[in-house]
C-alpha positions in Angstrom: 22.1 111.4 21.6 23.4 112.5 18.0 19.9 114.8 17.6 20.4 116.2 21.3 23.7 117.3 20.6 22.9 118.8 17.4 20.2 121.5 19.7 22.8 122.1 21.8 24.9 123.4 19.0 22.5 125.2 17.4 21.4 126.8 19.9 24.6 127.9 21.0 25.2 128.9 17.3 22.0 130.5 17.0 23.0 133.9 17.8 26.1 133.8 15.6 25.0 136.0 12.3 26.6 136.8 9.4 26.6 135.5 5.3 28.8 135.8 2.3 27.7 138.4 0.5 26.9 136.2 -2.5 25.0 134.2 -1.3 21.1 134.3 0.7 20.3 133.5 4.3 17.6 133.1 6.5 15.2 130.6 8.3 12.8 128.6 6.8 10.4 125.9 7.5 12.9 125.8 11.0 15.9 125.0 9.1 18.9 127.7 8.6 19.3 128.1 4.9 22.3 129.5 2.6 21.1 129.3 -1.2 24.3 129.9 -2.8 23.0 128.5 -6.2 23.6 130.0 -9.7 26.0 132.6 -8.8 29.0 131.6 -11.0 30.8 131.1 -7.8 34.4 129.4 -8.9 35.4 128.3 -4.8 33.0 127.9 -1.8 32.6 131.4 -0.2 33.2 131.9 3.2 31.8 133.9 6.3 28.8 131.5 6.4 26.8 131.7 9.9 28.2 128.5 11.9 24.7 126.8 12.7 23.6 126.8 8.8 21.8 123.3 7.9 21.5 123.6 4.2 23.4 124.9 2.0 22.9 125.0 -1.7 25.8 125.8 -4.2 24.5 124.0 -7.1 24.8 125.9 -11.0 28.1 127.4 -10.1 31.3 127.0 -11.4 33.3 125.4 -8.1 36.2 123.3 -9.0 37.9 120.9 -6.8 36.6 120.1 -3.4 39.4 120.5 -0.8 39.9 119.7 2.6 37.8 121.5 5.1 35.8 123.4 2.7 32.9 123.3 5.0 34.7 123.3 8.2 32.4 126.6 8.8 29.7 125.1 8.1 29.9 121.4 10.8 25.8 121.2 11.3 25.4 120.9 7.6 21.9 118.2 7.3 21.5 119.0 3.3 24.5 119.8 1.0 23.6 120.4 -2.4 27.0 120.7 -5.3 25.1 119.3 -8.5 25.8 121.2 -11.6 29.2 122.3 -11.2 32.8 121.5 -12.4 34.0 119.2 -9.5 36.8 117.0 -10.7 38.0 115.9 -7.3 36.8 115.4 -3.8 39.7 115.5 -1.6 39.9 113.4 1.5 38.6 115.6 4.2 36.5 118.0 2.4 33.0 115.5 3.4 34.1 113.7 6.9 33.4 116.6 9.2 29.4 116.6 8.1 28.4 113.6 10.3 24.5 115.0 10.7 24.7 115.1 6.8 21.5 113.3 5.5 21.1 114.9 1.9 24.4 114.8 -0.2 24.0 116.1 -4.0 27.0 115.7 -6.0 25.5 114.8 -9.2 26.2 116.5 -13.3 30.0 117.0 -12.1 33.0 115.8 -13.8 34.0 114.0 -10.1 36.7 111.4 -11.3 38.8 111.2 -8.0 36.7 110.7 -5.5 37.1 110.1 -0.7 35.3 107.5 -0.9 36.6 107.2 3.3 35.0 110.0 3.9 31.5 108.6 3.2 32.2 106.3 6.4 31.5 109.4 8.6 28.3 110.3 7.0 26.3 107.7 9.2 23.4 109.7 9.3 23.0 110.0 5.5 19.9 109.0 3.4 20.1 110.6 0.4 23.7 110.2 -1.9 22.9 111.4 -5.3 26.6 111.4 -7.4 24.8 110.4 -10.9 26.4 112.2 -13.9 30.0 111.8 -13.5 33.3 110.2 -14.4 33.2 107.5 -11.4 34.7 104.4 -12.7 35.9 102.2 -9.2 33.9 101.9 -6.0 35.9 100.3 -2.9 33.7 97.2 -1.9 33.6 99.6 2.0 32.4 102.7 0.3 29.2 102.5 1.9 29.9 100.3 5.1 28.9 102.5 7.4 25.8 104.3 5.5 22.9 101.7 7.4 20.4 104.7 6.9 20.7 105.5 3.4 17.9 105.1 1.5 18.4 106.8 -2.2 21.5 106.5 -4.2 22.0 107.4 -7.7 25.2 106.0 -9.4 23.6 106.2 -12.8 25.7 107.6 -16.2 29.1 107.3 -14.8 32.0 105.1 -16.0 31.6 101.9 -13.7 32.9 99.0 -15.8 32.2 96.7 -12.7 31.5 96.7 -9.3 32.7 94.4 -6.8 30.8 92.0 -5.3 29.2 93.0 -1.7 28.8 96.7 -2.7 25.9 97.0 -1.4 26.4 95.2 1.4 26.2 97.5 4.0 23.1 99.3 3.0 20.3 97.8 5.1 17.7 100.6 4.6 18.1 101.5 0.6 15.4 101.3 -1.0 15.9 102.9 -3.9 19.2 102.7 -6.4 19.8 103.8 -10.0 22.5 102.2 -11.4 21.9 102.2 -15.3 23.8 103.9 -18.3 27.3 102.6 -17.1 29.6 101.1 -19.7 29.6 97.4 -17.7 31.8 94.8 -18.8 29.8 91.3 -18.7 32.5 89.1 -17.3 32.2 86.6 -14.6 32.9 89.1 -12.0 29.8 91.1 -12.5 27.4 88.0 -12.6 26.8 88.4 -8.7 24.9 91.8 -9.6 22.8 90.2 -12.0 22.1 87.4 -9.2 21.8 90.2 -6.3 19.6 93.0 -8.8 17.1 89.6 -9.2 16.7 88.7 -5.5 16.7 92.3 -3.3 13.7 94.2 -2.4 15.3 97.4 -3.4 13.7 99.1 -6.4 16.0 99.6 -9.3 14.2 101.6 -12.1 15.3 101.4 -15.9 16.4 97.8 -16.0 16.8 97.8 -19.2 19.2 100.4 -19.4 22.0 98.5 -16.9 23.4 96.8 -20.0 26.9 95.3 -21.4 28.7 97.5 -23.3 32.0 94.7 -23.5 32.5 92.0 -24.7 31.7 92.7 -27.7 29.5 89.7 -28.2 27.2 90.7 -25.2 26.7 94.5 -26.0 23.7 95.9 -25.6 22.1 92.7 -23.6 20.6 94.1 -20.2 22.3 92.6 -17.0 19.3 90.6 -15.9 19.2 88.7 -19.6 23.0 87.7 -19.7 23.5 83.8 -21.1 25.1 81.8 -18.9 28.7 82.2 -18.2 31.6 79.7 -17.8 33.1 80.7 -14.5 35.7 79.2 -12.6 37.7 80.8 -9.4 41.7 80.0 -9.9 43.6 76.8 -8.6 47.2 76.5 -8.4 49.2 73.1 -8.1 52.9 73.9 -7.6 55.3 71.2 -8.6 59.5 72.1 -8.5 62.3 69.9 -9.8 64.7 68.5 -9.0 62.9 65.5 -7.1 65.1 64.8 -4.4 65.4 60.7 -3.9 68.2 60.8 -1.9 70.3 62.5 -4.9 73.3 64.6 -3.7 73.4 68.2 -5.9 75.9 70.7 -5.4 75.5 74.3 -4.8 75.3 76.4 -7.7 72.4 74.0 -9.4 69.2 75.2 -11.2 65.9 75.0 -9.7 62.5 74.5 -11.4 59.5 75.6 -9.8 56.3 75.4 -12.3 53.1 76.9 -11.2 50.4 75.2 -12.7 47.0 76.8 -13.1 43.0 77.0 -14.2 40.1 78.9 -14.1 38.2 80.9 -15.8 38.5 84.0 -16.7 42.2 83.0 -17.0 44.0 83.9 -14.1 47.2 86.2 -13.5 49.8 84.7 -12.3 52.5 86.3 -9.6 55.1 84.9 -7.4 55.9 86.0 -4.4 59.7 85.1 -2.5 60.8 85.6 0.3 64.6 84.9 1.2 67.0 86.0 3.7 67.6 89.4 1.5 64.4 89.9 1.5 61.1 90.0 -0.7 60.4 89.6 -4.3 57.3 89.7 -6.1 57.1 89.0 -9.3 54.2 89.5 -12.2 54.3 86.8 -14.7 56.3 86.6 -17.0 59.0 88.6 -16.7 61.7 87.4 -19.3 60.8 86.3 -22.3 61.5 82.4 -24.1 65.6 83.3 -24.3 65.5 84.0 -20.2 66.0 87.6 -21.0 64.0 90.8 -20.4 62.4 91.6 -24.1 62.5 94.5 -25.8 66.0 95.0 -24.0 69.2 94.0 -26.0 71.7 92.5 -24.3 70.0 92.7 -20.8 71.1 90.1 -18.7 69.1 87.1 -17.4 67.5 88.4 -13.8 67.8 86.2 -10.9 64.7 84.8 -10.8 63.2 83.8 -14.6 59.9 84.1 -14.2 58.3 82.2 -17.7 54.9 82.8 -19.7 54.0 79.3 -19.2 54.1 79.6 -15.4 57.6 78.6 -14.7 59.6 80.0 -12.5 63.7 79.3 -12.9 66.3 80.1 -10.2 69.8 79.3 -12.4 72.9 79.5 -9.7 70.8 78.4 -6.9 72.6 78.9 -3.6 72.5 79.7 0.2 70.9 83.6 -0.9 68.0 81.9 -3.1 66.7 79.8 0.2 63.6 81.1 1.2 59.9 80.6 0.4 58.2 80.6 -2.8 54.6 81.6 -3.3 52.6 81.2 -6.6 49.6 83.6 -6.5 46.8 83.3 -9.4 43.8 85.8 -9.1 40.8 86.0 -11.5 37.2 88.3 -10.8 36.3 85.2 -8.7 38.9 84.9 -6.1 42.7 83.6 -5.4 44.5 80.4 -4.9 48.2 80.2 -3.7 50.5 77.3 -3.3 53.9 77.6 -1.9 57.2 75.7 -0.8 60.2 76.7 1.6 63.4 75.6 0.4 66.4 75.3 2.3 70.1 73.5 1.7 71.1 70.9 3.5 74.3 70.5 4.7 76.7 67.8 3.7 75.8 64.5 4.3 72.2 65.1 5.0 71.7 62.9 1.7 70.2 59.8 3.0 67.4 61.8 5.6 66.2 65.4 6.0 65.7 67.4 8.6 62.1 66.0 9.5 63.3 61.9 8.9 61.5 61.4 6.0 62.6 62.2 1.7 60.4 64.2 -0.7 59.3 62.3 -4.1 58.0 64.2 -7.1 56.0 66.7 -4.5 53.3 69.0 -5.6 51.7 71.4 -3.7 48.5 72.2 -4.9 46.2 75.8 -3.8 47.1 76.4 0.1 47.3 74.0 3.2 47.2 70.9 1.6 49.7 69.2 -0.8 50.4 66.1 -2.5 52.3 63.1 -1.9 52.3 60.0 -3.8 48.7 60.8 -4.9 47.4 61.1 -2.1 46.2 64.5 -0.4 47.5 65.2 2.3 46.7 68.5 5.6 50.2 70.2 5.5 51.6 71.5 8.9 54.4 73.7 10.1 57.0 71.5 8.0 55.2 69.4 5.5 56.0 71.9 3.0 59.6 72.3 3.3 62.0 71.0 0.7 65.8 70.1 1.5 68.1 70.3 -1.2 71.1 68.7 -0.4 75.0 69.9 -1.2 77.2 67.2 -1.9 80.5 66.3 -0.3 83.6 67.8 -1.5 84.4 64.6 -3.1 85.3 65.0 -6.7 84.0 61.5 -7.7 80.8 62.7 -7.2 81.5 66.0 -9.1 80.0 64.0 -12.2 76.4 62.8 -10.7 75.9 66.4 -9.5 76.4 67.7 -13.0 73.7 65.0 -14.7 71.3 66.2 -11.6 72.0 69.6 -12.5 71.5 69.4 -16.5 68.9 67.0 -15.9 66.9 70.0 -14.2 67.6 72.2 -17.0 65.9 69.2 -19.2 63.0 69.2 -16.9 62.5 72.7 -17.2 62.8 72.9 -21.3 60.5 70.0 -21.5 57.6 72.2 -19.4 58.6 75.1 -21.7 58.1 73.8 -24.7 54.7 71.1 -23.6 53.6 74.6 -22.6 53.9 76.6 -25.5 
């Protein structure tokens, strides 16, 4: 239907003359050519006849691609840019060339890439955008490109790539991928894995090699030692322990995010109360609960520590909500979380769901512990009631040990940590 609708247009094109001046047009071999090439052009020229199908630009001087540059130009099969000064590709300068099959893009300085744009190009079969400054590929970049059957990514920046790249390319055949500076970490051992097993022919070999760490430099992907990889887990323990233990408002709470894996995951928590959310990269204060490298700052809200603790000093009605420890590595995610919610006075004895919490954990997402013993987590099972006491000053004194023995808690993780 694609290829029917394409003679339509050209035909109705057909008699629609005209070329910029710079540039030379004409017919051959049934295709309407515009060889534009080595004419220290600076911007794509304009007045090009409407049912061209290639157009070559290469060995200029163009700069910048912006949107609708080839708006003119919409039955475009063969595109050819390499050699200029391209820096960036803006979003919408590609997307209107859906019969596009040849793109040439390569010896170009092209840094910011519309990588979005590429999933209009369904008909393309030849991406050629060696030679450049490319350092990040969105795992969709190619998506929608199931005819392609060439592409060149080879001498650009590319540190890593993310696993499933090439995912979407059913019919390549081809792919040049050496002379990037790759750093050999766990997240790049999938390419190794995928380069071994495919069909697709990927020349020079040799040449797709680690330039960090520096203990691996210079060793080829397919020759990399084994690794020590891990994706993260997260167990998420909080004090205080609530065993029927009345605390006041205005206590401290402990939450401690425990973690592993390898490479060594970042930690972040996420909360959400009723003033809404907070996300937090750990740490964010340093060992005096302070903001470093800021005298005098004062202590934030939430303390968020470098061994993954997480303090809430002052906790009250504002500070219910739920709290979310993320930790991400190359290999993946793990999150545990808890609601916590005060209780009103003279909940002590039983919670809202008839049952008390002992020294809970909730460890990665949807399951926690209790008492040892793992446990599927539903709509409530992670919710945590911390009760107010009674306005009863004799027990003014037992809500003061609860509250400094949650301070103890907390120093004692701090320092086992460090």
């Amino acid at each position: 239907m694609k290829g029917l609708h394409l003679l339509w247009l050209a035909g109705f094109l057909g008699s629609v003359s005209g070329c910029p001046e710079v540039c030379d047009c004409g017919e051959k071999y049934g295709f309407q050519i515009s060889d534009c090439a080595y004419r220290d052009l600076q911007t794509v020229p304009s007045g090009f006849p409407a049912n061209v199908t290639t157009l070559s630009l290469s060995a200029n001087r163009l700069g910048d691609l912006e949107a609708g540059a080839f708006d003119e130009v919409p039955l475009l099969q063969s595109l050819w840019l390499a050699h200029n000064e391209i820096r960036v590709v803006a979003p919408g300068s590609l997307a209107p060339l859906v019969y596009l099959k040849s793109l040439d893009l390569s010896h170009n300085l092209i840094s910011n890439f519309s990588w979005n744009d590429l999933h209009n190009l369904s008909a393309l079969q030849l991406l050629k955008m060696d030679s450049n400054e490319l350092a990040v590929i969105p795992r969709d970049a190619f998506k929608n490109l199931g005819d392609l059957r060439s592409l060149q990514l080879n001498h650009n920046r590319f540190l890593t790539l993310v696993d499933g790249t090439f995912e979407g390319l059913t019919s390549l055949s081809h792919l040049q991928i050496n002379d990037n500076p790759f750093n050999c970490t766990c997240g790049l051992l999938w390419l190794k894995v995928w380069a071994v097993a495919t069909a697709v022919s990927i020349p020079e070999q040799d040449n797709i090699a680690c330039s960090s760490p520096p203990f691996l430099k210079g060793i080829p992907l397919g020759r990399l030692p084994p690794l020590h990889c891990a994706p993260p887990t997260v167990q998420l323990t909080y004090q205080p322990n609530q065993d029927g233990a009345e605390l006041r408002d205005g206590f401290v709470l402990a939450l401690h995010c425990d973690t592993d894996g390898q490479p060594p995951p970042e930690v972040q928590w996420r909360i959400q109360t009723p003033g809404g959310k907070v996300e937090i990269t750990s740490p964010n204060v340093g060992p005096d609960g302070r903001v470093p490298g800021v005298p005098g700052s004062p202590q934030p809200r939430f303390q968020a520590f470098a061994n993954g603790s997480l303090l809430i000093p002052g906790f009250g009605k504002q500070e219910e909500g739920t709290y979310s420890c993320r930790a991400t590595n190359e290999l993946g995610s793990a999150e545990g979380s808890v609601n916590v919610a005060l209780a009103s006075p003279g909940e002590a004895s039983e919670d809202a769901l008839g049952r008390k919490f002992h020294g809970k954990a909730v460890e990665g997402k949807g399951c926690y512990t209790v008492d040892n013993e793992v446990q599927p987590s539903g709509p409530e099972d992670n919710v945590v009631i911390i009760y107010l006491s009674s306005t009863n000053p004799k027990k003014s004194g037992a809500s003061s040990l609860g509250q400094l023995g949650s301070w103890l808690l907390f120093l004692a993780l701090f320092h086992l940590a460090f």
